[in-house]
C-alpha atoms as a printed R data frame, in Angstrom:
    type eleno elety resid chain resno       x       y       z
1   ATOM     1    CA   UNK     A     1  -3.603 -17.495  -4.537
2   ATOM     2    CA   UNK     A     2  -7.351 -18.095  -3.566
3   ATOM     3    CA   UNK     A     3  -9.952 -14.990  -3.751
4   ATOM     4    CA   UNK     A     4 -10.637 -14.894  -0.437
5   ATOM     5    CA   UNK     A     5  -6.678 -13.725  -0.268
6   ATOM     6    CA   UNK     A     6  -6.937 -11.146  -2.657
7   ATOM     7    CA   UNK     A     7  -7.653  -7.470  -1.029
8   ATOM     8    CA   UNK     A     8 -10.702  -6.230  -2.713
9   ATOM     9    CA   UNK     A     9 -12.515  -2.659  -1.606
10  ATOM    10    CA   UNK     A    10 -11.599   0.697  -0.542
11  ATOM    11    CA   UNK     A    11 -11.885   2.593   2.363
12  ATOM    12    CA   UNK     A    12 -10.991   6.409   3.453
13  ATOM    13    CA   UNK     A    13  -9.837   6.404   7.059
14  ATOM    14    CA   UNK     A    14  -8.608   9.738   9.403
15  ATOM    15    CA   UNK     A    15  -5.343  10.211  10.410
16  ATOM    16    CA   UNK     A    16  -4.354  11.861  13.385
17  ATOM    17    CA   UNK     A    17  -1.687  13.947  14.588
18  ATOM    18    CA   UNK     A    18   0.170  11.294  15.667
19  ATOM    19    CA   UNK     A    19   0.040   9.481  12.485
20  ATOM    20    CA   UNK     A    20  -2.186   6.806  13.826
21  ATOM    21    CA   UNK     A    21  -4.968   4.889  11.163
22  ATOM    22    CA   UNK     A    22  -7.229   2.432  10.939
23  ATOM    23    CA   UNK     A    23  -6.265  -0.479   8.787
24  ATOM    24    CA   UNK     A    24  -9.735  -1.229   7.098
25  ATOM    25    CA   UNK     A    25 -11.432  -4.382   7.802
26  ATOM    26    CA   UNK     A    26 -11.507  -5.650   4.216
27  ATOM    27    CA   UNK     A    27  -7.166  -5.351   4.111
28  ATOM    28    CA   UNK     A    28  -6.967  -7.162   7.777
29  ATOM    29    CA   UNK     A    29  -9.135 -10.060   7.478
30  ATOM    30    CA   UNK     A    30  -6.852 -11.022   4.126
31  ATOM    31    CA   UNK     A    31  -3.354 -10.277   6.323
32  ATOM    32    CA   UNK     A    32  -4.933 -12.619   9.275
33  ATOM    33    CA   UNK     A    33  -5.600 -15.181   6.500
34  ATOM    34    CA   UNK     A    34  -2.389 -15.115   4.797
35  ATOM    35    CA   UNK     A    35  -0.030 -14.736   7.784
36  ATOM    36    CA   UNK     A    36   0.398 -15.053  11.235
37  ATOM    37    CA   UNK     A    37   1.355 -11.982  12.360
38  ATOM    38    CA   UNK     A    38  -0.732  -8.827  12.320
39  ATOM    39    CA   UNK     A    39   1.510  -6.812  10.094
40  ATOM    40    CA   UNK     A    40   1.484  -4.935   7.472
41  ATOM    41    CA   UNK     A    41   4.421  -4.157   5.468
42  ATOM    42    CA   UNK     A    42   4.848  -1.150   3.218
43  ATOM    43    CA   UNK     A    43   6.805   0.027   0.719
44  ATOM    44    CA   UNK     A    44   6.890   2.963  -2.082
45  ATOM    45    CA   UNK     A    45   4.974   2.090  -4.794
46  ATOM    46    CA   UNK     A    46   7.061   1.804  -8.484
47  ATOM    47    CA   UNK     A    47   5.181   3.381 -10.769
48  ATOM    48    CA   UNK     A    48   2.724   5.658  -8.389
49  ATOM    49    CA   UNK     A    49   3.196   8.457  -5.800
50  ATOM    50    CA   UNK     A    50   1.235   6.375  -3.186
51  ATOM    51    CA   UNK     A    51   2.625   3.077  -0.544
52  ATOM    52    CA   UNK     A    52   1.974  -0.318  -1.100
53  ATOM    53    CA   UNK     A    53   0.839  -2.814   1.143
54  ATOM    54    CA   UNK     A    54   1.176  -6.464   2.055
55  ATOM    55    CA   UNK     A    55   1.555  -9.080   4.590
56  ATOM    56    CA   UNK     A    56   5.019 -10.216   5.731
57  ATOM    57    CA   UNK     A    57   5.143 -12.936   3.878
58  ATOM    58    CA   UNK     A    58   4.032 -11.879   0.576
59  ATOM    59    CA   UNK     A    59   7.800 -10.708   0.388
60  ATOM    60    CA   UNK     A    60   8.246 -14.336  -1.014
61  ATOM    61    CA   UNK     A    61   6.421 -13.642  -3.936
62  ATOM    62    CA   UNK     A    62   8.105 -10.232  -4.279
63  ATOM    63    CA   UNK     A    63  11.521 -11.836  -4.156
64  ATOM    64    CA   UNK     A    64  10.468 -14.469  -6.634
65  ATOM    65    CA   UNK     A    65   9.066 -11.764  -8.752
66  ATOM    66    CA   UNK     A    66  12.044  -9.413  -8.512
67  ATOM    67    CA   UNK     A    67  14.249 -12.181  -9.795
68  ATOM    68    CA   UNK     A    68  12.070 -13.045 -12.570
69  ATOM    69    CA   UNK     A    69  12.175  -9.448 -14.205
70  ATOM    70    CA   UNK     A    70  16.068  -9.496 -13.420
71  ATOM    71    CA   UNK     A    71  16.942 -12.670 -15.368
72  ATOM    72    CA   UNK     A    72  14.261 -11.127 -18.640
73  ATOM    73    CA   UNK     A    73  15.963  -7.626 -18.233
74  ATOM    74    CA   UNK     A    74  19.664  -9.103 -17.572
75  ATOM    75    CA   UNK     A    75  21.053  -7.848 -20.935
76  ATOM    76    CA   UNK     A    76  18.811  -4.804 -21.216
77  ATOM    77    CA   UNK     A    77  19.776  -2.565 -17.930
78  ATOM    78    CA   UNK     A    78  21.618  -4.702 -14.961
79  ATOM    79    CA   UNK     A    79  20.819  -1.587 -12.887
80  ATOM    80    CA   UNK     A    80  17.361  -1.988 -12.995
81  ATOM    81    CA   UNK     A    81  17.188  -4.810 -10.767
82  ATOM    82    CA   UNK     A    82  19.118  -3.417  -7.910
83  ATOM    83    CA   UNK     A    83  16.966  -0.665  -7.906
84  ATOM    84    CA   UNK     A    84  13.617  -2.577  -7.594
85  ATOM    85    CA   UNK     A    85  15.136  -4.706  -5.094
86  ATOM    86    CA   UNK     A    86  16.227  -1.513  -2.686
87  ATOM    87    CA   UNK     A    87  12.842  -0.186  -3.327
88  ATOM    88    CA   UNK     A    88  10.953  -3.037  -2.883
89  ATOM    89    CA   UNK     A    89  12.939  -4.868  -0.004
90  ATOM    90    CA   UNK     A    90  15.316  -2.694   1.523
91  ATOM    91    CA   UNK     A    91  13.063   0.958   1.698
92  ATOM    92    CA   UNK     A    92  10.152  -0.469   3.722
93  ATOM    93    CA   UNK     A    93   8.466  -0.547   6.894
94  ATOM    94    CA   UNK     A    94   6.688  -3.585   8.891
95  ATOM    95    CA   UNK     A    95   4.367  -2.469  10.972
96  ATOM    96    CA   UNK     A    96   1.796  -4.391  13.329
97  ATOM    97    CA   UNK     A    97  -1.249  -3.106  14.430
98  ATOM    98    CA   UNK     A    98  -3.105  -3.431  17.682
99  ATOM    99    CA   UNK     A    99  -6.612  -4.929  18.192
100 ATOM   100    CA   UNK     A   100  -8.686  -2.452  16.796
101 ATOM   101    CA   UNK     A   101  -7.039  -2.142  13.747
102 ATOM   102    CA   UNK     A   102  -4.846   1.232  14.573
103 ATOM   103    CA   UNK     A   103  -1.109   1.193  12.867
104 ATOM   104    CA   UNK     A   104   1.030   4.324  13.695
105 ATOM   105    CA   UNK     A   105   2.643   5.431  10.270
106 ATOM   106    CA   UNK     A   106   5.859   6.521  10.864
107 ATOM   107    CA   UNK     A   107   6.723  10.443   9.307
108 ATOM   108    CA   UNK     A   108   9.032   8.863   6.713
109 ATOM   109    CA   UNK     A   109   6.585   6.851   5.476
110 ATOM   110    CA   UNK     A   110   3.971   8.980   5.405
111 ATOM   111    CA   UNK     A   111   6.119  11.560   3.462
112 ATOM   112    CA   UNK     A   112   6.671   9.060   1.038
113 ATOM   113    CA   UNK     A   113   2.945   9.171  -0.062
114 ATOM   114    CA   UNK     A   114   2.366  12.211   0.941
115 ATOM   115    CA   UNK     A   115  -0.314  11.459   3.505
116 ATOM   116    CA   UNK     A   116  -1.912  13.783   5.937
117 ATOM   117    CA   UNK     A   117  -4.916  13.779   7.462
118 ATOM   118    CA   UNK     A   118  -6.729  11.340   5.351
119 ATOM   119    CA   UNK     A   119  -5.434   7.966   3.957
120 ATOM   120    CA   UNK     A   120  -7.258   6.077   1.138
121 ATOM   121    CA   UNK     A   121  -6.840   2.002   1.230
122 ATOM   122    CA   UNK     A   122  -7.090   0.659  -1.920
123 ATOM   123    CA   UNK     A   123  -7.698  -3.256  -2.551
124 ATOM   124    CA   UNK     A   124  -5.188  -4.057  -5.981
125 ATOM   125    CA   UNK     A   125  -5.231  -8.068  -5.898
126 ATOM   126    CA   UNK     A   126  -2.451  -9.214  -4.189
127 ATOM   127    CA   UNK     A   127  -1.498  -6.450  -2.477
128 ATOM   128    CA   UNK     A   128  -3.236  -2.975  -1.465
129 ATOM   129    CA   UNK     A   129  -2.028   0.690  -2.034
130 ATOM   130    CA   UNK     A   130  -2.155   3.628   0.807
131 ATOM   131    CA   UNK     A   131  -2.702   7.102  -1.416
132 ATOM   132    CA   UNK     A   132  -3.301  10.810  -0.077
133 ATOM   133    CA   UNK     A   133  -6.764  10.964  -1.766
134 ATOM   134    CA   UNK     A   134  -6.291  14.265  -3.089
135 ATOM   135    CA   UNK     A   135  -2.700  13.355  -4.835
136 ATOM   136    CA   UNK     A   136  -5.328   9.899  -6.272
137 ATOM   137    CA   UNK     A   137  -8.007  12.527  -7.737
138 ATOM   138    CA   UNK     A   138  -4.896  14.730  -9.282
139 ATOM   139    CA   UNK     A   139  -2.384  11.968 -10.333
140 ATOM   140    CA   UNK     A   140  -3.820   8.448 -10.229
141 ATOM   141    CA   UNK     A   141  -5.329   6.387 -13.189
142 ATOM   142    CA   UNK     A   142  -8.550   7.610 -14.470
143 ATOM   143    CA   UNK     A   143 -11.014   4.548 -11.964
144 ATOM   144    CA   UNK     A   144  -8.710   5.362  -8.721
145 ATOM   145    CA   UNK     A   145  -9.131   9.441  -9.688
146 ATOM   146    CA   UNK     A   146 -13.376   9.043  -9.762
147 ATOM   147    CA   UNK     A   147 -12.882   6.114  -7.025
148 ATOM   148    CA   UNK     A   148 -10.660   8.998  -4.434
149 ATOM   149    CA   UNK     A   149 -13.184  12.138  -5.570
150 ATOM   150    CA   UNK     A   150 -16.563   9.766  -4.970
151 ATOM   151    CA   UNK     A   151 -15.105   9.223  -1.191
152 ATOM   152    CA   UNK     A   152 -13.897  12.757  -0.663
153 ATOM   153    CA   UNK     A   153 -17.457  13.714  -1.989
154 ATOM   154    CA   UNK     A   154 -18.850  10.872   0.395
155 ATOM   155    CA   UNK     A   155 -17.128  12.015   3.610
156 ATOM   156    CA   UNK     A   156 -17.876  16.127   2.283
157 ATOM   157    CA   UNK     A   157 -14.638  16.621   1.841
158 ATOM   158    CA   UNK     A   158 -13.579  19.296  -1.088
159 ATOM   159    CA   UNK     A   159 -10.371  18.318  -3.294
């Protein structure tokens, strides 16, 4: 995968009532260049209390991924698989955004994270991650804790 696909940046965005956002720039400029479709998918993250993010088709590499770890792990736990494949293909949610960048998150989805009224985009590489900044400052690795309380501090927001 080139740079120019990788998502790279941050940005902390409003939510409304409504759950409506503002996909950042930085995360749809990489989903126009490596799809078609002006989608995003997410999907709870494994390891984190935040969402995930990608573009339709990066579920390709997830797949291919997915199988990988379940052929190395085959002997070890045969449950394991199943249960990164219903996280990572069956509990999602595709959803396309309009013009401007706005994406309606859907109350499931934001329960999943957690989010409220604020949503922190995170560029990871290949894909990005969607975090409640406050749950980032409390529970995320030491970088995305200073990263999540630097923007709070930015937009004078308290934790």
């Amino acid at each position: 995968m080139a740079v120019e696909h990788l998502f790279r940046g941050n940005a902390l965005n409003a939510v409304d009532a409504k759950g409506r956002v503002s996909v950042p720039a930085f995360i749809r400029q990489k989903i126009e260049r490596r799809s078609d479709e002006r989608l995003i998918v997410l999907a709870r993250h494994e390891i984190f209390p935040c969402l995930v993010g990608y573009d339709a088709d990066y579920a390709e590499v997830i797949d291919a991924e997915n199988e990988r770890r379940r052929l190395k792990e085959e002997d070890s736990d045969p449950h394991a698989h199943y249960a990164r494949a219903y996280l990572t293909m069956s509990d999602t949610a595709e959803l396309s955004y309009d013009g401007s960048g706005r994406v309606s998150l859907p109350n499931r989805v934001r329960a999943k994270a957690r989010i409220e009224d604020l949503a922190l985009f995170v560029g990871v590489g290949r894909t990005f991650e969607l975090w409640n900044p406050n749950i980032a400052v409390e529970k995320g690795p030491a970088p995305l804790a200073e990263l999540a309380a630097d923007c709070l501090a930015e937009r004078g927001v308290s934790e």
